[in-house]
MDTraj code that builds the backbone (N, CA, C; nanometers):
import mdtraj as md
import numpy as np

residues = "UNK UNK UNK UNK UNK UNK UNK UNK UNK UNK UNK UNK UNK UNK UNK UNK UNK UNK UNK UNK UNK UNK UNK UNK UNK UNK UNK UNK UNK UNK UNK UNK UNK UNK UNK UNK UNK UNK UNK UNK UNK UNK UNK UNK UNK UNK UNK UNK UNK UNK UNK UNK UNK UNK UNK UNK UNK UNK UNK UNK UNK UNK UNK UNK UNK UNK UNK UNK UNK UNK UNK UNK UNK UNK UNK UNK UNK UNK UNK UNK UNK UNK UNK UNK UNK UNK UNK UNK UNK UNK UNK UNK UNK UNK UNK UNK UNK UNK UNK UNK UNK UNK UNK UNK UNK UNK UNK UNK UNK UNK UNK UNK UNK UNK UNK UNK UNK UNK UNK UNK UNK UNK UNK UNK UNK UNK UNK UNK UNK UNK UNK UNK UNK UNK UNK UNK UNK UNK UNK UNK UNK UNK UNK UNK UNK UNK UNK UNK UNK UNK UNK UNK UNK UNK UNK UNK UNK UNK UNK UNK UNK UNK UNK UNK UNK UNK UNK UNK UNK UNK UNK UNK UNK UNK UNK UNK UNK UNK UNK UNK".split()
xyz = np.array([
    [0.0828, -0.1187, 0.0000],
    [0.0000, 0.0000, 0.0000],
    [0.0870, 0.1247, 0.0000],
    [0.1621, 0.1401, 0.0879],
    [0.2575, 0.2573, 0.1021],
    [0.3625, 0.2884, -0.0796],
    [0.3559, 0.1525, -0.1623],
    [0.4456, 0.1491, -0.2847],
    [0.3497, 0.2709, -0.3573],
    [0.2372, 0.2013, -0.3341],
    [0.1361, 0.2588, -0.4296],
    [0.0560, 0.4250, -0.3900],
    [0.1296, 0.4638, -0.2946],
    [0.0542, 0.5891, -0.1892],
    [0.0835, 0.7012, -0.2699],
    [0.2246, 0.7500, -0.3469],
    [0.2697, 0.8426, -0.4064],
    [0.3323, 0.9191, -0.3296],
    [0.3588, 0.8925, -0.1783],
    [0.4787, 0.9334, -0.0993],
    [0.5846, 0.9074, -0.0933],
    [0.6746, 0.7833, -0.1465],
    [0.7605, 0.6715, -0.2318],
    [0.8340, 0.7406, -0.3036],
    [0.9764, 0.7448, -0.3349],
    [1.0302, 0.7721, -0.4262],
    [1.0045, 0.6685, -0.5113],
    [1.0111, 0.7319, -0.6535],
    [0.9879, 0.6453, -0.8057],
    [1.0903, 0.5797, -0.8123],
    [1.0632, 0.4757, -0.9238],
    [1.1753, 0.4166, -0.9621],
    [1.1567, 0.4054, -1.1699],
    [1.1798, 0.4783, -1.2119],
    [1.1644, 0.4712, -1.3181],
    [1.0348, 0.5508, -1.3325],
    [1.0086, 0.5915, -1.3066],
    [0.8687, 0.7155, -1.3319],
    [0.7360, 0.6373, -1.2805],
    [0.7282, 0.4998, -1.2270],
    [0.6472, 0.4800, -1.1223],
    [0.7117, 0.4159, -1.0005],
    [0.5984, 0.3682, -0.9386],
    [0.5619, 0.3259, -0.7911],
    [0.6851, 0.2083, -0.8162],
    [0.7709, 0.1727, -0.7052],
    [0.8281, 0.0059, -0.6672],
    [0.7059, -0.1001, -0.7199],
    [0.8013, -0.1463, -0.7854],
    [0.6907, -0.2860, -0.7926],
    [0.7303, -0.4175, -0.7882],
    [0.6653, -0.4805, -0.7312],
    [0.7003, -0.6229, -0.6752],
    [0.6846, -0.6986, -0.8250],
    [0.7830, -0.7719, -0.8106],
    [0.7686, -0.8519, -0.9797],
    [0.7662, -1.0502, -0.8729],
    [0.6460, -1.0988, -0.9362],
    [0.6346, -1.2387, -0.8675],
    [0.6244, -1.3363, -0.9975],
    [0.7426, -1.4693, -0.9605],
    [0.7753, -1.5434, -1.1584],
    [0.7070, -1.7006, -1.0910],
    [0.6287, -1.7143, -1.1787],
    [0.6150, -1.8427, -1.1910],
    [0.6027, -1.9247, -1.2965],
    [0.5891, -2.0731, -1.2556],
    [0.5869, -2.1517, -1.3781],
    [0.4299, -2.1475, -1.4058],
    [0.3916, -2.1538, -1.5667],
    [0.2278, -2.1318, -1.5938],
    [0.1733, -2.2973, -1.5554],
    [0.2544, -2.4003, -1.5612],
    [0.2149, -2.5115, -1.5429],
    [0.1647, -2.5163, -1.3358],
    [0.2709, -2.4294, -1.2481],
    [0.2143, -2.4510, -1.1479],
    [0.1168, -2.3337, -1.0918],
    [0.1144, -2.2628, -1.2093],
    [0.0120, -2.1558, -1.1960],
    [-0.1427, -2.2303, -1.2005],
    [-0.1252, -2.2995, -1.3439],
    [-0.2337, -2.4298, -1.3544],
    [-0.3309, -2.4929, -1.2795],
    [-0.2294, -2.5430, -1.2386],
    [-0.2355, -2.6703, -1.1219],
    [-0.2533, -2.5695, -0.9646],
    [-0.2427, -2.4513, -0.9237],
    [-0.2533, -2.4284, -0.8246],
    [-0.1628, -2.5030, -0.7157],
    [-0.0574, -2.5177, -0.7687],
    [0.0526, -2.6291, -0.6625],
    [0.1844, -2.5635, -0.7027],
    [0.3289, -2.5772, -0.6624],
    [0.4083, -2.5271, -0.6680],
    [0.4593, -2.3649, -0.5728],
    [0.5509, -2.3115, -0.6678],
    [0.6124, -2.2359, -0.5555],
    [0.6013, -2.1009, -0.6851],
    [0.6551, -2.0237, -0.6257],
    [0.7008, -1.8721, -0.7394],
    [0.8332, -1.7885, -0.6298],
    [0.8398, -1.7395, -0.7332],
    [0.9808, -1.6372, -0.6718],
    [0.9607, -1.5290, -0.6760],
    [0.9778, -1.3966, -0.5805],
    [0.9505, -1.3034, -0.5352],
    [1.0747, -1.2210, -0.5582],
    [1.1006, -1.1543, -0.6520],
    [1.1661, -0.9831, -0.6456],
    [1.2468, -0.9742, -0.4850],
    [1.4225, -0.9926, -0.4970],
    [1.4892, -1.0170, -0.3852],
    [1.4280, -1.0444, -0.2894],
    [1.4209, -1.1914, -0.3013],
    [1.3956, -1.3467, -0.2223],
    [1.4772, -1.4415, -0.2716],
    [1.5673, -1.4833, -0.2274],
    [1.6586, -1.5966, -0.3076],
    [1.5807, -1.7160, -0.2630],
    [1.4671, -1.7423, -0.1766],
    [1.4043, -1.8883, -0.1147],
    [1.2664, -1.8827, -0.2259],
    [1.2323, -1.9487, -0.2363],
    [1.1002, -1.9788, -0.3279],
    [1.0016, -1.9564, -0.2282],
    [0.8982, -1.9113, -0.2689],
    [0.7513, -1.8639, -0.1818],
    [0.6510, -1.9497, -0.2419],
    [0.5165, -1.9826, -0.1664],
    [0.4275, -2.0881, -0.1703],
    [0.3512, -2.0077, -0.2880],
    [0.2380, -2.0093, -0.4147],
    [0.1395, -1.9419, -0.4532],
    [0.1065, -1.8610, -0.3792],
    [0.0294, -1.9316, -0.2697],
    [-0.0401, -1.8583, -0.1367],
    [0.0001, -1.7301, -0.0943],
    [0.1300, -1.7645, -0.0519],
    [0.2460, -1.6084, -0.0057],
    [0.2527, -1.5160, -0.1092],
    [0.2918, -1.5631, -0.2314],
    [0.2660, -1.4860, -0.3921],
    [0.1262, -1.3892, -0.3761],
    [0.0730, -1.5128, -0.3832],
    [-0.1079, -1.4095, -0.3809],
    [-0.1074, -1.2891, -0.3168],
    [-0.0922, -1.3607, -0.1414],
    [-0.1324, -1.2677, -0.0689],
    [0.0057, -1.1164, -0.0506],
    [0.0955, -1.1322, -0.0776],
    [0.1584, -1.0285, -0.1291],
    [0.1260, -0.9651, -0.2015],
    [0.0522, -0.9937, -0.3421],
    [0.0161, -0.8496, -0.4283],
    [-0.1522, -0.8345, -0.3786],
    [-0.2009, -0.8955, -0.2869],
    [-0.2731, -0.8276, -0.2479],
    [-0.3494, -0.6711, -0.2798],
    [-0.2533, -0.6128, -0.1702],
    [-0.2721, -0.4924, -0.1335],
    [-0.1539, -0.3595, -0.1877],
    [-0.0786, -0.4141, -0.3119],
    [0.0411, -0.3228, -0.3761],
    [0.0100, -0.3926, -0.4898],
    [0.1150, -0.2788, -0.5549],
    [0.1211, -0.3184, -0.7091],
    [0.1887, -0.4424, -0.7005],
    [0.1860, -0.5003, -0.8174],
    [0.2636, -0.6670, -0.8779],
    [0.2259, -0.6620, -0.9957],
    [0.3675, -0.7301, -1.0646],
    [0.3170, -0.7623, -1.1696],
    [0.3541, -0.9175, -1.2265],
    [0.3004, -0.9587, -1.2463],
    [0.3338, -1.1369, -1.2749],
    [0.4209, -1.1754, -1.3989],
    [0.4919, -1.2323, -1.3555],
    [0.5234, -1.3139, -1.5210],
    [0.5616, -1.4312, -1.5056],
    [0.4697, -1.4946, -1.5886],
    [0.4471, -1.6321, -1.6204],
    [0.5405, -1.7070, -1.7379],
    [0.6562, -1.8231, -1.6928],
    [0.7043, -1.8932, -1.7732],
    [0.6926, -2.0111, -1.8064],
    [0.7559, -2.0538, -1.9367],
    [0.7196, -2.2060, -1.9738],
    [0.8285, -2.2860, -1.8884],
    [0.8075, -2.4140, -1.8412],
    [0.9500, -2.4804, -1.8320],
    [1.0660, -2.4509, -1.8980],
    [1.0542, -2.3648, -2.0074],
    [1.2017, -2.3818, -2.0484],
    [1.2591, -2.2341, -2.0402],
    [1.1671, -2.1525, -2.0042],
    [1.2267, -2.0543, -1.9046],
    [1.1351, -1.9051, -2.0317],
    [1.0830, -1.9355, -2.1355],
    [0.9835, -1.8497, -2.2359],
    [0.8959, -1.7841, -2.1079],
    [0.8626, -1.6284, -2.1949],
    [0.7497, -1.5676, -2.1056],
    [0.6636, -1.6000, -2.1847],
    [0.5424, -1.6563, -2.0929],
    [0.4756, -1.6703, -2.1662],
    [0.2940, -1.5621, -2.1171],
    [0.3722, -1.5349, -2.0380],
    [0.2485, -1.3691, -1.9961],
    [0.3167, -1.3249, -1.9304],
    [0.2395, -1.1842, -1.9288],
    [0.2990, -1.0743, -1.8179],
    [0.1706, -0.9963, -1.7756],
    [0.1337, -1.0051, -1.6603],
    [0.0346, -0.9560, -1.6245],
    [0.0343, -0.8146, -1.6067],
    [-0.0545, -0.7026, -1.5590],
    [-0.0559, -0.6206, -1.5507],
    [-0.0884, -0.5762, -1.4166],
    [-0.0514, -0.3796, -1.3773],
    [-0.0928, -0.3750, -1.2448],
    [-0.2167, -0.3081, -1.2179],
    [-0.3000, -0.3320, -1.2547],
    [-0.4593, -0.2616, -1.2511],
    [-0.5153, -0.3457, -1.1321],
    [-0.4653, -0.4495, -1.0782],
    [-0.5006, -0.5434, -0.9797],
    [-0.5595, -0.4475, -0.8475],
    [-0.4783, -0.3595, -0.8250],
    [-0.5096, -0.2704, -0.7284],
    [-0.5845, -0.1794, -0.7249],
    [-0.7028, -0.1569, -0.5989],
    [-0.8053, -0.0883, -0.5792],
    [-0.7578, 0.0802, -0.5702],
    [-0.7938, 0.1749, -0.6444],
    [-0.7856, 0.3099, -0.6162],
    [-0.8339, 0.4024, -0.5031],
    [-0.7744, 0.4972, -0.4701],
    [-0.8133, 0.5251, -0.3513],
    [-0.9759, 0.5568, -0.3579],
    [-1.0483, 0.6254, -0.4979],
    [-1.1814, 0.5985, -0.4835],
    [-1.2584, 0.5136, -0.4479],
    [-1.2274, 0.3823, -0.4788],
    [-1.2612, 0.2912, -0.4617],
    [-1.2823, 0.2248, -0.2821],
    [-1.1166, 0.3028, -0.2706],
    [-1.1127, 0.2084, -0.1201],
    [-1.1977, 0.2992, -0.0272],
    [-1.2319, 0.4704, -0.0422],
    [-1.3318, 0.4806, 0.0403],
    [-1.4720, 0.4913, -0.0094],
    [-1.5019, 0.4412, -0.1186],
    [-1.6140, 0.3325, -0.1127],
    [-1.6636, 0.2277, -0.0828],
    [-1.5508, 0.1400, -0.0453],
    [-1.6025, 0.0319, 0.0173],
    [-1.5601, 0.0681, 0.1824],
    [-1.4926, 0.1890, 0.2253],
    [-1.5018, 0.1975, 0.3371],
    [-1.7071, 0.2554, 0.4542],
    [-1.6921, 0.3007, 0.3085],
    [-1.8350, 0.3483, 0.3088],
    [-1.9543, 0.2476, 0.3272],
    [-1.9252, 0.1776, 0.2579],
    [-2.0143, 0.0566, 0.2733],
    [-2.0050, -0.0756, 0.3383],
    [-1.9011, -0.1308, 0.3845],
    [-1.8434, -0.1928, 0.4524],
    [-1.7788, -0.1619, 0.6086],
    [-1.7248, -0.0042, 0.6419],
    [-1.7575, 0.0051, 0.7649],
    [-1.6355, 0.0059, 0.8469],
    [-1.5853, -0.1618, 0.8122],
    [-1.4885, -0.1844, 0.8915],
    [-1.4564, -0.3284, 0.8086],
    [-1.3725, -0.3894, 0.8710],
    [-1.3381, -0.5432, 0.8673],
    [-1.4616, -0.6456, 0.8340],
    [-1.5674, -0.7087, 0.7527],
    [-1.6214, -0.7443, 0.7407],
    [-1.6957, -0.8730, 0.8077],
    [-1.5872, -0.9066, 0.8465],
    [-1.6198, -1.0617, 0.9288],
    [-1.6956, -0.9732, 1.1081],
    [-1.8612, -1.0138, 1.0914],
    [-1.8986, -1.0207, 1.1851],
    [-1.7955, -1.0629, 1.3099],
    [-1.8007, -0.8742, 1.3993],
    [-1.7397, -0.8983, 1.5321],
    [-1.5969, -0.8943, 1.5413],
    [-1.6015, -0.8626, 1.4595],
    [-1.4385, -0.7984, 1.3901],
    [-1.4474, -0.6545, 1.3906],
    [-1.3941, -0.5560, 1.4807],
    [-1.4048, -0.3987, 1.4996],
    [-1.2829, -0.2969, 1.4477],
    [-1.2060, -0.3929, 1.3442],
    [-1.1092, -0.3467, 1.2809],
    [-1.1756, -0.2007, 1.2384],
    [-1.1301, -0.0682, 1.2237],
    [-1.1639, 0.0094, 1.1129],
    [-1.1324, -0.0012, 0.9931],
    [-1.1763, 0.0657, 0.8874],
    [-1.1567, 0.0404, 0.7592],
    [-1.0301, 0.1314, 0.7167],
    [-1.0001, 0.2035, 0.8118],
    [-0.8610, 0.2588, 0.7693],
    [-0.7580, 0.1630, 0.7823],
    [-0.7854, 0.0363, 0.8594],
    [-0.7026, -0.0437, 0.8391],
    [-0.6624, -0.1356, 0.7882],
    [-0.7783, -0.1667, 0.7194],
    [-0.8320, -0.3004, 0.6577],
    [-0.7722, -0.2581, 0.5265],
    [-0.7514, -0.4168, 0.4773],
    [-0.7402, -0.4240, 0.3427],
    [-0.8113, -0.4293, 0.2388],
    [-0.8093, -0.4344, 0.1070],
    [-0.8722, -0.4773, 0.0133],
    [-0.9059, -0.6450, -0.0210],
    [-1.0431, -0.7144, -0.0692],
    [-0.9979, -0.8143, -0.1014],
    [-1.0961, -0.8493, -0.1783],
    [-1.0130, -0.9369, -0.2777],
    [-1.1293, -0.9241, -0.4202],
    [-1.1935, -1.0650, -0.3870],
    [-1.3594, -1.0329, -0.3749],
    [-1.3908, -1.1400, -0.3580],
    [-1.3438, -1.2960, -0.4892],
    [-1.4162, -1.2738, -0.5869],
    [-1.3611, -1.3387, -0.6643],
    [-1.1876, -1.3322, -0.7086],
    [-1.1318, -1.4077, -0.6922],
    [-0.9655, -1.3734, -0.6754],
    [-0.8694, -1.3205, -0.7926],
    [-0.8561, -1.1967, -0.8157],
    [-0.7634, -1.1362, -0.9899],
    [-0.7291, -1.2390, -1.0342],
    [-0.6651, -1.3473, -0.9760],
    [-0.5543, -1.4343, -1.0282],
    [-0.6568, -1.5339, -1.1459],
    [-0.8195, -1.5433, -1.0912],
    [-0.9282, -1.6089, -1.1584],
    [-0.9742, -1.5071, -1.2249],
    [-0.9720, -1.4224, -1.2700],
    [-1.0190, -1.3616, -1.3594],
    [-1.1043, -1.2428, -1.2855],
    [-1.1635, -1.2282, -1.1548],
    [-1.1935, -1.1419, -1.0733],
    [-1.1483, -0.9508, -1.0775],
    [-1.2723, -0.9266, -1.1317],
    [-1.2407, -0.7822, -1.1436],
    [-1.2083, -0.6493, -1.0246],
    [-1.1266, -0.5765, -1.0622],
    [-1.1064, -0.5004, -0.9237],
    [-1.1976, -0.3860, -0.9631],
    [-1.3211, -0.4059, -0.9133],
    [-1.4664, -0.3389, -0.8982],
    [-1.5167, -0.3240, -0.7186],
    [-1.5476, -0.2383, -0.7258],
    [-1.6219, -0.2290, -0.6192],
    [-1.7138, -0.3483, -0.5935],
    [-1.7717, -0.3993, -0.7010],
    [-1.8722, -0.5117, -0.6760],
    [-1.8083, -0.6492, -0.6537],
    [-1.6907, -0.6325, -0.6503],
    [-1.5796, -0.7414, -0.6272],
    [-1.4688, -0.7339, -0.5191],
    [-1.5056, -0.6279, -0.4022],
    [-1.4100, -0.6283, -0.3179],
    [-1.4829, -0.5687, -0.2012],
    [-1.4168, -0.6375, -0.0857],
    [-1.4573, -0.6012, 0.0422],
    [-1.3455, -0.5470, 0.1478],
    [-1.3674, -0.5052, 0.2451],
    [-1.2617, -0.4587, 0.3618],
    [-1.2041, -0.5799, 0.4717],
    [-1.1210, -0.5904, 0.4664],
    [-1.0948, -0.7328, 0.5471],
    [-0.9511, -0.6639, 0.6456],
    [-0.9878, -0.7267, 0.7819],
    [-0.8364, -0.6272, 0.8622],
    [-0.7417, -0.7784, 0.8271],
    [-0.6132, -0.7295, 0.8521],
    [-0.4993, -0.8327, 0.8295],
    [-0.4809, -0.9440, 0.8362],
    [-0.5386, -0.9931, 1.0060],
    [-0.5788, -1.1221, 1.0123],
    [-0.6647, -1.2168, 0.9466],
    [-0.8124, -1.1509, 0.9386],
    [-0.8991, -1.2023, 0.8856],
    [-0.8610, -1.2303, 0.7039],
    [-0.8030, -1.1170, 0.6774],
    [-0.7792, -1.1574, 0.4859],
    [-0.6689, -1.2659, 0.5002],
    [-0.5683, -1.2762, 0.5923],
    [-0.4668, -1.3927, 0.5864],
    [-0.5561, -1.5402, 0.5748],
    [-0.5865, -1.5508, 0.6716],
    [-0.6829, -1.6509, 0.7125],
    [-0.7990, -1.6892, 0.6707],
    [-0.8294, -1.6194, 0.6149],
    [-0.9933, -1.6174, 0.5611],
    [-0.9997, -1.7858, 0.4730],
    [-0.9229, -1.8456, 0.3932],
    [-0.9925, -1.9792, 0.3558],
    [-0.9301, -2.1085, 0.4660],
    [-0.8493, -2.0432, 0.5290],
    [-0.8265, -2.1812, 0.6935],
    [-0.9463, -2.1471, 0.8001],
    [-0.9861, -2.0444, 0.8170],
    [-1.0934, -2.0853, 0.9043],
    [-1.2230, -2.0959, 0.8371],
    [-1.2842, -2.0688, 0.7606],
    [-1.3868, -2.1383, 0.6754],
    [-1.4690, -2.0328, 0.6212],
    [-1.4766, -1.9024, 0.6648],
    [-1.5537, -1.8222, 0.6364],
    [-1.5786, -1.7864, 0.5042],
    [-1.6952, -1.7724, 0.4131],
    [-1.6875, -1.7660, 0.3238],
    [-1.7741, -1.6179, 0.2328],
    [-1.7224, -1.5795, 0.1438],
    [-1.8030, -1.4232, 0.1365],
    [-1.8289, -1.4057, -0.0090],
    [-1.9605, -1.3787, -0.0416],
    [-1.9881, -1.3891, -0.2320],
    [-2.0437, -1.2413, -0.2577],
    [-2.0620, -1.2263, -0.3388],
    [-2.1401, -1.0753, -0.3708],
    [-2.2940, -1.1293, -0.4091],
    [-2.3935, -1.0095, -0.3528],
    [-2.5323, -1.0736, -0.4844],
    [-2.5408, -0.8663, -0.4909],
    [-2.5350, -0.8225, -0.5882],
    [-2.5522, -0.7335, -0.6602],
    [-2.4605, -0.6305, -0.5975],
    [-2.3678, -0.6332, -0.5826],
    [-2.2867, -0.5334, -0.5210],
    [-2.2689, -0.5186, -0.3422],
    [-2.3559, -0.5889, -0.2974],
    [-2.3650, -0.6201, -0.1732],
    [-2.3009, -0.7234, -0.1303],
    [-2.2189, -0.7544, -0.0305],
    [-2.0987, -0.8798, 0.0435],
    [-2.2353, -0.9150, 0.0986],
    [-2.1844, -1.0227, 0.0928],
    [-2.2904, -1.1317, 0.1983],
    [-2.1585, -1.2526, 0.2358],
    [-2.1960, -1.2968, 0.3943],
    [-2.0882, -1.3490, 0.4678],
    [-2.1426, -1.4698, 0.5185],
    [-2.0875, -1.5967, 0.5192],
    [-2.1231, -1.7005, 0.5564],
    [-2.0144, -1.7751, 0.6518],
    [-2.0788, -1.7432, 0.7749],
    [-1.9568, -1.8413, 0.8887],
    [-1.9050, -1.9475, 0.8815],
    [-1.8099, -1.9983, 0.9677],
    [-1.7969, -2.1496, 0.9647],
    [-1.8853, -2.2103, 1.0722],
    [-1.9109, -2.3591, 1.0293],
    [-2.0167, -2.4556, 1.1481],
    [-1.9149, -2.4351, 1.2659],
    [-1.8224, -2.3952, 1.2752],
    [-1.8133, -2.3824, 1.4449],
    [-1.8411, -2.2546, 1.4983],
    [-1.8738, -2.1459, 1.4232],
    [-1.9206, -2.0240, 1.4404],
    [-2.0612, -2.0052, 1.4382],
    [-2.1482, -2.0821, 1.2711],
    [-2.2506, -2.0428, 1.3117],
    [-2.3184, -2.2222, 1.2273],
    [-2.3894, -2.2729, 1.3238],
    [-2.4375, -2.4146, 1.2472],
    [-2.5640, -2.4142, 1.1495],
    [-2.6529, -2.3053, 1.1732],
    [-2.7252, -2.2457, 1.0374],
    [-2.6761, -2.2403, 0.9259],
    [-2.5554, -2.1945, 0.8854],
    [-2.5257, -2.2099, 0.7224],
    [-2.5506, -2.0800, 0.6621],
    [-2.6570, -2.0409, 0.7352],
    [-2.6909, -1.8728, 0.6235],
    [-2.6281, -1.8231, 0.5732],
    [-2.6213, -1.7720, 0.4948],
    [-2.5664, -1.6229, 0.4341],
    [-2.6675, -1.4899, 0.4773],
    [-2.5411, -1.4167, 0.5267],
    [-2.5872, -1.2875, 0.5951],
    [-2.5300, -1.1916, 0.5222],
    [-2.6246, -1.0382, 0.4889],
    [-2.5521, -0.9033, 0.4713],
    [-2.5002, -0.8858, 0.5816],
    [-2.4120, -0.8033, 0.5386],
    [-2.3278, -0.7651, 0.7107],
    [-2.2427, -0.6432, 0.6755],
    [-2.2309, -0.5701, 0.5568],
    [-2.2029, -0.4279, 0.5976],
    [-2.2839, -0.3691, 0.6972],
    [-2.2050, -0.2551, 0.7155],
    [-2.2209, -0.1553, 0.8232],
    [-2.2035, 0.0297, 0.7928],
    [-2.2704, -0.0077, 0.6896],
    [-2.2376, 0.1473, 0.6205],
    [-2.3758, 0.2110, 0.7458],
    [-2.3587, 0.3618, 0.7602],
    [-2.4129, 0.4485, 0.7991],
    [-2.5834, 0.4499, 0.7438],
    [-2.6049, 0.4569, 0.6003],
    [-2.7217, 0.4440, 0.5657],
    [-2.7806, 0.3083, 0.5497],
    [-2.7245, 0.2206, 0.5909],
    [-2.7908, 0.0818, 0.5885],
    [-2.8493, 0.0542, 0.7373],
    [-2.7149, 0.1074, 0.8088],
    [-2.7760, 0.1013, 0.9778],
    [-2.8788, 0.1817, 1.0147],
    [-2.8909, 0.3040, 0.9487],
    [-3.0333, 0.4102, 0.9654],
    [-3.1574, 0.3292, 0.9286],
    [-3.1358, 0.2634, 0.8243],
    [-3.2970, 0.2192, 0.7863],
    [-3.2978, 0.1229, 0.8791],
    [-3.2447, 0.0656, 0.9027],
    [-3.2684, -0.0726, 1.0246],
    [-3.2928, -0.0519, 1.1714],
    [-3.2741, 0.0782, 1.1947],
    [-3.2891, 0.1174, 1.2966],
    [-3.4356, 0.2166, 1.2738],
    [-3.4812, 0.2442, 1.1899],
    [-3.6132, 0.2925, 1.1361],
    [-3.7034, 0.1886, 1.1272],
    [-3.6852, 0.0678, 1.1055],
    [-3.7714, -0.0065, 1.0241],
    [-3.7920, -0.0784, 1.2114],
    [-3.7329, -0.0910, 1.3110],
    [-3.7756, -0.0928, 1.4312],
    [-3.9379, -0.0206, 1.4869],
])
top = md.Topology()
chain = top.add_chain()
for i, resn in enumerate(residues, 1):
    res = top.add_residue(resn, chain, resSeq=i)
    for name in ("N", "CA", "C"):
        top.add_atom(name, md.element.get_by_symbol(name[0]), res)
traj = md.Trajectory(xyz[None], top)
């Protein structure tokens, strides 16, 4: 976040950018490792992912025999319009009971960039640090239905199953507190 803030000295007339290489075969397969922009140790996908997260990245994808065979781009990342729009509507940290503010929270695309997941407002929610690390080990699960997050616990949290809205924007809490 701070690469992408414009307080940063440039490096070439933009922002630092994290460059993450993998093979397209274990890109594929969702298995394997990638290498991270001074890291001499190999990093899991997982670590990959959740690193470009919340900064620029840009991917490049090789064949086994070392061919590029893509190079992704950095549009991955939410604009600051964006991020206080979903601060707006989201509140805070999304996971019910989570009192993170949204100044702290991250971005997170529900559907994942790496799948084809657009960085839209209708595709991203506020998640604080912990919760976006963690979010598919403890089970919680979060979909959009029209621009709205809807959040579904895990059975040791909640054994109903529902799916719940659960922003906390200002004008969502007014009508609910009207409709009392």
């Amino acid at each position: 976040m701070a690469a992408s803030s414009g307080a940063l000295p440039m490096v070439g007339g933009a922002a630092p950018t994290l460059v993450v290489t993998v093979r397209a075969e274990d890109l594929a397969r969702d298995r394997g490792y990638a290498h991270v922009d001074g890291c001499e140790e190999p990093v899991s996908l997982a670590a990959a992912r959740h690193a470009g997260c919340s900064g620029v990245i840009q991917r490049v994808t090789l064949s086994r025999e070392g061919r590029v065979v893509a190079i992704g781009t950095e549009e991955r990342v939410f604009n600051r319009h964006q991020r206080r729009a979903l601060a707006a509507r989201d509140g805070g940290c999304l996971i019910p009971g989570c009192g993170v503010p949204a100044a702290w929270c991250e971005i997170h695309h529900v559907e994942e960039h790496a799948w084809g997941g657009r960085t839209h407002t209708d595709n991203g929610v506020l998640l604080c640090w912990f919760h976006h690390r963690f979010l598919d080990r403890h089970g919680w699960l979060i979909r959009m239905v029209d621009g709205v997050p809807q959040v579904r616990a895990p059975g040791w949290n909640d054994a109903s199953g529902r799916w719940r809205r659960v922003t906390r924007s200002a004008t969502r809490l007014k009508d609910a507190v009207l409709r009392r």
